[in-house]
VOGU-3710 file (C-alpha; in Angstrom, 3 decimals, decimal comma):
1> xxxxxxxxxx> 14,310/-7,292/21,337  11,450/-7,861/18,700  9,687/-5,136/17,815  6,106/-5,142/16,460  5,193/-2,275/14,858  1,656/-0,296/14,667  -0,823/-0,138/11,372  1,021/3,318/10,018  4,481/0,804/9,844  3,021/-2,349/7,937
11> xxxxxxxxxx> 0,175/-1,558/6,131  1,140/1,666/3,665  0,321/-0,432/0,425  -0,464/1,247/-2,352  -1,254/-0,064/-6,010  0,181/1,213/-9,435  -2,257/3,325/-11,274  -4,385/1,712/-14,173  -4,470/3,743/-16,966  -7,413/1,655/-18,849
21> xxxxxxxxxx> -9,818/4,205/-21,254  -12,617/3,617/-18,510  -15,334/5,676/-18,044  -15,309/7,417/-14,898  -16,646/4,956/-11,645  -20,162/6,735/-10,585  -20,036/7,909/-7,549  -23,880/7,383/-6,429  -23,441/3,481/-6,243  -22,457/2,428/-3,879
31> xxxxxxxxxx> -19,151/0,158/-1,658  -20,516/-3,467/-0,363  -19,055/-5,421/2,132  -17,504/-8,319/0,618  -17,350/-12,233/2,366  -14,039/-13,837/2,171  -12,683/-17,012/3,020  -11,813/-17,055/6,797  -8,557/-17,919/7,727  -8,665/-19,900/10,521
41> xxxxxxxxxx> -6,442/-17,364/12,433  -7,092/-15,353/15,413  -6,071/-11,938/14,282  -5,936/-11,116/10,408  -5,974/-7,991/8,169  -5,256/-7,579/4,478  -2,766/-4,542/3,877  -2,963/-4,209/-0,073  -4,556/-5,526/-3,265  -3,790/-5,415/-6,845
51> xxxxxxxxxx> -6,235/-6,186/-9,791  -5,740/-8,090/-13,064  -9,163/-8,402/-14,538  -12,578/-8,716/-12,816  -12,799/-12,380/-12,362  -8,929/-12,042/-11,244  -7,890/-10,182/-7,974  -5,152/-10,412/-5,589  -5,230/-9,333/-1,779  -2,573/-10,310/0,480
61> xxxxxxxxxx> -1,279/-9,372/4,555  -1,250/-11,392/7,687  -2,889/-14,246/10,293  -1,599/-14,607/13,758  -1,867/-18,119/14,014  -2,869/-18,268/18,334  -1,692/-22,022/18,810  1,705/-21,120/17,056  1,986/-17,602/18,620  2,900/-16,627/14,973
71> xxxxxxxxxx> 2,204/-14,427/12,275  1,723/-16,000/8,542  1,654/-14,660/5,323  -2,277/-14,091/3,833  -2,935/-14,162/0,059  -6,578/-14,088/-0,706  -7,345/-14,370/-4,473  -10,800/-13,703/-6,093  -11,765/-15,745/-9,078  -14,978/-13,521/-9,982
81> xxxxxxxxxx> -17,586/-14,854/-7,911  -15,659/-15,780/-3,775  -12,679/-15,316/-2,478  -10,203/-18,210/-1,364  -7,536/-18,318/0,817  -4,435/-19,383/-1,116  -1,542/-21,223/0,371  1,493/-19,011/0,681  4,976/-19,808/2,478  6,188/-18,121/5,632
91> xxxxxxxxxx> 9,958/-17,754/6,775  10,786/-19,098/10,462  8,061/-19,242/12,810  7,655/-16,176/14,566  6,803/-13,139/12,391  5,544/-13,126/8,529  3,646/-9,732/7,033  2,821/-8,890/3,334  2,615/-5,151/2,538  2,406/-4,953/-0,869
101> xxxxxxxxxx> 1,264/-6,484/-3,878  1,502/-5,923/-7,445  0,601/-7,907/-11,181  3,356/-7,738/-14,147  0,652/-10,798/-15,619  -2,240/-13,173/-14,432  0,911/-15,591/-13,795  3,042/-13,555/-12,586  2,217/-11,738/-9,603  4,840/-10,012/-6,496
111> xxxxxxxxxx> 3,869/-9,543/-2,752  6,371/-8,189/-0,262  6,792/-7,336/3,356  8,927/-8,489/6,348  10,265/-11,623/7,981  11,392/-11,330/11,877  14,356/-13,500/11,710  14,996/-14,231/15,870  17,553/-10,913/15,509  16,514/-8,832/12,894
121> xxxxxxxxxx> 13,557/-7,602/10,055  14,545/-9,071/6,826  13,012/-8,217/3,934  10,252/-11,006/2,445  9,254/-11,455/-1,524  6,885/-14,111/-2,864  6,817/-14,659/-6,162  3,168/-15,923/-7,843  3,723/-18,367/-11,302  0,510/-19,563/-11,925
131> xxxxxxxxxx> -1,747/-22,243/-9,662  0,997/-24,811/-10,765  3,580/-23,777/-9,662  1,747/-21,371/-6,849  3,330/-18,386/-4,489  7,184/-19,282/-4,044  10,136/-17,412/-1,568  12,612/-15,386/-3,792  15,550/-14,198/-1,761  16,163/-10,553/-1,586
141> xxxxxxxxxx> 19,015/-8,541/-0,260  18,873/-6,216/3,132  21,638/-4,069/4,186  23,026/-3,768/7,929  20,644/-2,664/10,531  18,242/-3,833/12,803  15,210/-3,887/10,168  14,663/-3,981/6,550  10,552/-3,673/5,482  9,561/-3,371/2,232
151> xxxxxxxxxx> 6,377/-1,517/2,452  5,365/-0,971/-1,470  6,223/-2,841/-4,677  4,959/-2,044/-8,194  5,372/-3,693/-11,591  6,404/-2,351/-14,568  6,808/-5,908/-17,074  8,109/-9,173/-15,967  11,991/-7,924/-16,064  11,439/-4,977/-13,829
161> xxxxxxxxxx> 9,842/-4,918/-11,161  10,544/-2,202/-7,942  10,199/-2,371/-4,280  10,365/0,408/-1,368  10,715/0,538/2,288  13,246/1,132/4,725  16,088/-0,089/6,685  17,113/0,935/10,084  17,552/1,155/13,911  16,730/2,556/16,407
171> xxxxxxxxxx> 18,971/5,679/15,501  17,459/6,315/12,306  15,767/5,443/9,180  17,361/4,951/5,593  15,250/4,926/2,441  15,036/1,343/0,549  14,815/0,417/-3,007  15,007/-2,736/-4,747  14,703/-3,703/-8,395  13,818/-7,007/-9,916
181> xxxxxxxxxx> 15,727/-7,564/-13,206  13,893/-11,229/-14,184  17,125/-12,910/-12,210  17,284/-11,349/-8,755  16,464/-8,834/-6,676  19,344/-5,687/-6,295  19,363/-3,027/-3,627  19,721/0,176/-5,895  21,226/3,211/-3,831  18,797/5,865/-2,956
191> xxxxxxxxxx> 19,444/9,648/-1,857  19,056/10,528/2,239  17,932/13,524/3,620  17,568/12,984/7,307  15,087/10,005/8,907  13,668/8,361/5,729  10,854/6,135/5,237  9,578/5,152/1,526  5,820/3,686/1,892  4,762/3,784/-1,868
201> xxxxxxxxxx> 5,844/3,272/-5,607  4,285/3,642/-8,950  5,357/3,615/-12,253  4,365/4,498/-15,842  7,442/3,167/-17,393  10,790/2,093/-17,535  12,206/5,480/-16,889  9,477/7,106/-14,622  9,105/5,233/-11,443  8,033/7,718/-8,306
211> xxxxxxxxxx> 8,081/6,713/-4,205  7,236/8,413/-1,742  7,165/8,985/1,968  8,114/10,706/4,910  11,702/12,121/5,953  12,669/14,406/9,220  15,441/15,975/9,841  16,469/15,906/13,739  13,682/16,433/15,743  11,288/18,445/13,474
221> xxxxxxxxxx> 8,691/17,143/12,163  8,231/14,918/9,547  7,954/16,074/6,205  6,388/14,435/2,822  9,117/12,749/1,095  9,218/12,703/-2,691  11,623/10,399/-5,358  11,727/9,743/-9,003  13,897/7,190/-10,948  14,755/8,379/-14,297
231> xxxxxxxxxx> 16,284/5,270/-15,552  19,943/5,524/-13,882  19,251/7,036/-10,662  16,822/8,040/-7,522  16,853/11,699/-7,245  15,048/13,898/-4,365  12,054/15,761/-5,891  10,730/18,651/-3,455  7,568/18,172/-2,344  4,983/20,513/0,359
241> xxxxxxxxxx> 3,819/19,762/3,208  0,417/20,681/5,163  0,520/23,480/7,255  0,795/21,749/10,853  2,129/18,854/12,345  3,988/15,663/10,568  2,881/15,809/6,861  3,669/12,161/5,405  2,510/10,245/1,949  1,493/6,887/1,707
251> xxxxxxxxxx> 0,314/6,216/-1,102  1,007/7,428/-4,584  -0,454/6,562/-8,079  0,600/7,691/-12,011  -1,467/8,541/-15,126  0,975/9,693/-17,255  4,167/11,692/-16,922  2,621/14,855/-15,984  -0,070/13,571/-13,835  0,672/12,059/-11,109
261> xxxxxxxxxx> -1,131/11,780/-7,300  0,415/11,158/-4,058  -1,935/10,863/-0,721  -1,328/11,226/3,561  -2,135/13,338/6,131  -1,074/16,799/7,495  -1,017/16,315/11,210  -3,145/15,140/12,905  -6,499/16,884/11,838  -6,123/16,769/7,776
271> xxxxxxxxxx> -5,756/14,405/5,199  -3,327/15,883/2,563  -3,237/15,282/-1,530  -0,413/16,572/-3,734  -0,386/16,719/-7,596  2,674/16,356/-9,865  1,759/18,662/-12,679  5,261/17,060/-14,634  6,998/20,180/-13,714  6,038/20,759/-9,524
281> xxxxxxxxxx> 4,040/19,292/-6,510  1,252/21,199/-5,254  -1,269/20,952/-2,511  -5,254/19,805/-3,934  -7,521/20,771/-1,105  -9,191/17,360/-0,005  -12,161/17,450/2,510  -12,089/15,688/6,139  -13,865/13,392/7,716  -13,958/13,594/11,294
291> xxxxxxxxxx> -11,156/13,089/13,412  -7,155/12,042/12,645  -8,152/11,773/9,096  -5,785/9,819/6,501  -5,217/8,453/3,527  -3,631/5,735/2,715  -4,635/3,959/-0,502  -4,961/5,097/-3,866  -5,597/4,009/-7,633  -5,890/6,348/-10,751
301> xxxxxxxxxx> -8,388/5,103/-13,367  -8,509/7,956/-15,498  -8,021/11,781/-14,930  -11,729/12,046/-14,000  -11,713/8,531/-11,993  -9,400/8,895/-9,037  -9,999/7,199/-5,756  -8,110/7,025/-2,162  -9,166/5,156/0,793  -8,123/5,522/4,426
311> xxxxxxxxxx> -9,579/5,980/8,065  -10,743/8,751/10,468  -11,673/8,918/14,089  -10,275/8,178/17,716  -9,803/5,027/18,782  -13,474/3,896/16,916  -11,945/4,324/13,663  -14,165/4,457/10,598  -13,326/3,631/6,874  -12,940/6,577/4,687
321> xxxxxxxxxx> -13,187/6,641/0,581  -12,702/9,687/-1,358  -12,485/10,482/-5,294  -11,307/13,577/-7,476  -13,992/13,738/-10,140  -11,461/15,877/-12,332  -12,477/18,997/-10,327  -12,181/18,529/-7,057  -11,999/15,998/-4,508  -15,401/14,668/-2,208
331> xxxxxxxxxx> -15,880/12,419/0,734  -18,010/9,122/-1,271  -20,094/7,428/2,040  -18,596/3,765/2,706  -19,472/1,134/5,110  -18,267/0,032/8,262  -19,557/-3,339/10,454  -21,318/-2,872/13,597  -19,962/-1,540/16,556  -16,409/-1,824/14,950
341> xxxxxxxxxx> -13,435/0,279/14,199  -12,526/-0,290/10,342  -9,568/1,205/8,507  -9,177/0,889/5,261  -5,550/0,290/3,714  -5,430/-0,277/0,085  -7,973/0,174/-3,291  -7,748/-0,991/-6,703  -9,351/-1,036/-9,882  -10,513/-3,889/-12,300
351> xxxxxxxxxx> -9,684/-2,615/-16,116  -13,844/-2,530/-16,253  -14,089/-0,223/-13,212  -14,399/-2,130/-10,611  -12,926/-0,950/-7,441  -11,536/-3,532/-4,528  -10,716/-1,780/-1,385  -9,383/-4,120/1,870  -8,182/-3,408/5,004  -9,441/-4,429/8,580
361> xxxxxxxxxx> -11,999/-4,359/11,278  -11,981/-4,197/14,858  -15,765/-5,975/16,089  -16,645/-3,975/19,437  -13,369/-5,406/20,941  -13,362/-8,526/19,565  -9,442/-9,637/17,603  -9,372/-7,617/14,854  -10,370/-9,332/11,317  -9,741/-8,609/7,591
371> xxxxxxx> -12,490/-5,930/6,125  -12,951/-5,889/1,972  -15,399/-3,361/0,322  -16,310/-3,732/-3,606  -17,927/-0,724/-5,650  -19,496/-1,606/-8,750  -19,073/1,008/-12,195
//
């Protein structure tokens, strides 16, 4: 039976922190609604995006192609003035979704996701080398079970490169890591603790790579699921968890070794912020925005320059943009189309401060299309 799973499954992207001496991104100008190139499909949205300058930006997620009945891979690239739709491959005919995105080097660029094989979720990585040689399939491993997604991917140099998701049936959920060694791609074990989902990676080198996510444990509720790679192995970090309800992270971004930000929600009436410290996780108090409040996104420019991005509301979701000012954490006003219901998914920054968030919109109940917002520094 194929399953097709809702926005909270395929569209936790997150992108690596940039640690670039920038001043920190004013937060009285304000986010624009960005044109793109339209894809031609009936149904689109763009899950994450990854910057490598400001004339050179990557976004990438999925078309549902109505005369095929199929979902195809989306890479949208901006060159400094428009975006383009560039041509990316797709596996089968049935079901293609990028997740994640991330830059080792102007030519040499990841996205991953999921393939729907007729039987199974397979894991899906493109590989970007430059307009010559454009986005290419690189085969990656899955393990047995019904699904394998790879939901976040983050790049540390050309030769080592990580992915997370999970694998799974309908039983349960296993936590899934994959490393890129400049040959192939390699499943590398990680540690279980009950249902486990990994949405999110970052790194600041080498030997410091953190994911995160969500794990429960029978039928509890879900709690905020915390890893670190230390060079040889994935160890469980403990991590809190909001006071009600499911408390799950979905996005996570590094400074430096001690500083470190991971973002979700606590139930269903907070969005929830934790802060590695290089010694514990703790709780930052982040305001909320209305209803079902999350976040989802989130990039780290500096210690004073930290934004997340996200949604709030029933059913007529809104977009929602936040950023920690070294102090404390504030809701920053952002756009939404007319008579919509916009999420937002992913946010990045250009090395000069330029912020890229993307996601999608839902026109007054028209087929949902691809939403990107720019903030100038």
């Amino acid at each position: 039976m194929k399953i097709v799973f809702g926005w909270m499954f395929v569209s936790i992207a997150t992108c690596a922190a940039f640690a670039a001496d920038t001043d920190p991104v004013d937060p009285r100008a304000g986010w624009e609604i960005v044109p793109y190139q339209d894809f031609g499909f009936h149904v689109s949205a763009l899950n994450a995006v990854a910057a490598v300058s400001d004339d050179d930006v990557w976004a990438v997620g999925q078309g549902y192609d109505y005369q095929l009945s199929a979902y195809r891979t989306v890479t949208e690239h901006w060159n400094g003035a428009s975006w383009s739709l560039i041509p990316s491959p797709t596996v089968g005919a049935d079901y293609n979704l990028l997740d994640g995105v991330a830059v080792a080097a102007p030519d040499d660029v990841w996205a991953i996701g999921q393939v729907w094989t007729g039987t199974t979720y397979d894991t899906l990585t493109l590989h970007w080398r430059g307009a010559k040689e454009g986005w290419n399939i690189v085969p990656s491993p899955n393990v047995d079970g019904v699904w394998n997604i790879l939901t976040g991917v983050t790049a540390v140099a050309a030769d080592d490169v990580w992915a997370v998701g999970y694998s799974g049936d309908s039983n349960n959920n296993h936590a899934l890591a994959m490393h890129w060694n400049g040959v192939g791609w390699n499943i590398v074990p990680t540690p279980a603790v009950g249902n486990d989902i990994l949405y999110a990676v970052t790194a600041s080198a080498p030997n410091d790579v953190w994911a995160v996510g969500r794990t429960r444990v029978g039928y509890s509720n879900g709690h905020t699921l915390t890893m670190h790679w230390n060079g040889q192995m994935w160890s469980i970090v403990p991590s809190p968890n909001g006071p009600v309800g499911t408390s799950s992270l979905y996005g996570v971004a590094q400074l430096a070794a001690n500083d470190v930000w991971a973002v979700g929600s606590a139930g269903s009436s907070a969005t929830l912020a934790l802060h590695w410290d290089g010694t514990a996780w703790s709780i930052v108090p982040t305001p909320n925005a209305g209803s079902n409040p999350v976040l989802i996104g989130i990039v780290a420019s500096n210690p004073k320059s930290i934004w997340t991005v996200g949604q709030y509301g029933n059913g007529q979701n809104s977009t929602l943009t936040e950023v920690w000012n070294g102090l404390n954490w504030s809701v920053v006003p952002s756009p939404d189309l007319a008579s919509s219901s916009d999420r937002l998914r992913a946010i990045a920054a250009t090395p000069k401060g330029t912020l890229w968030a993307v996601g999608v919109s839902g026109p007054g109940g028209q087929p949902e299309q691809s939403l990107i917002l720019r903030r100038r520094p």
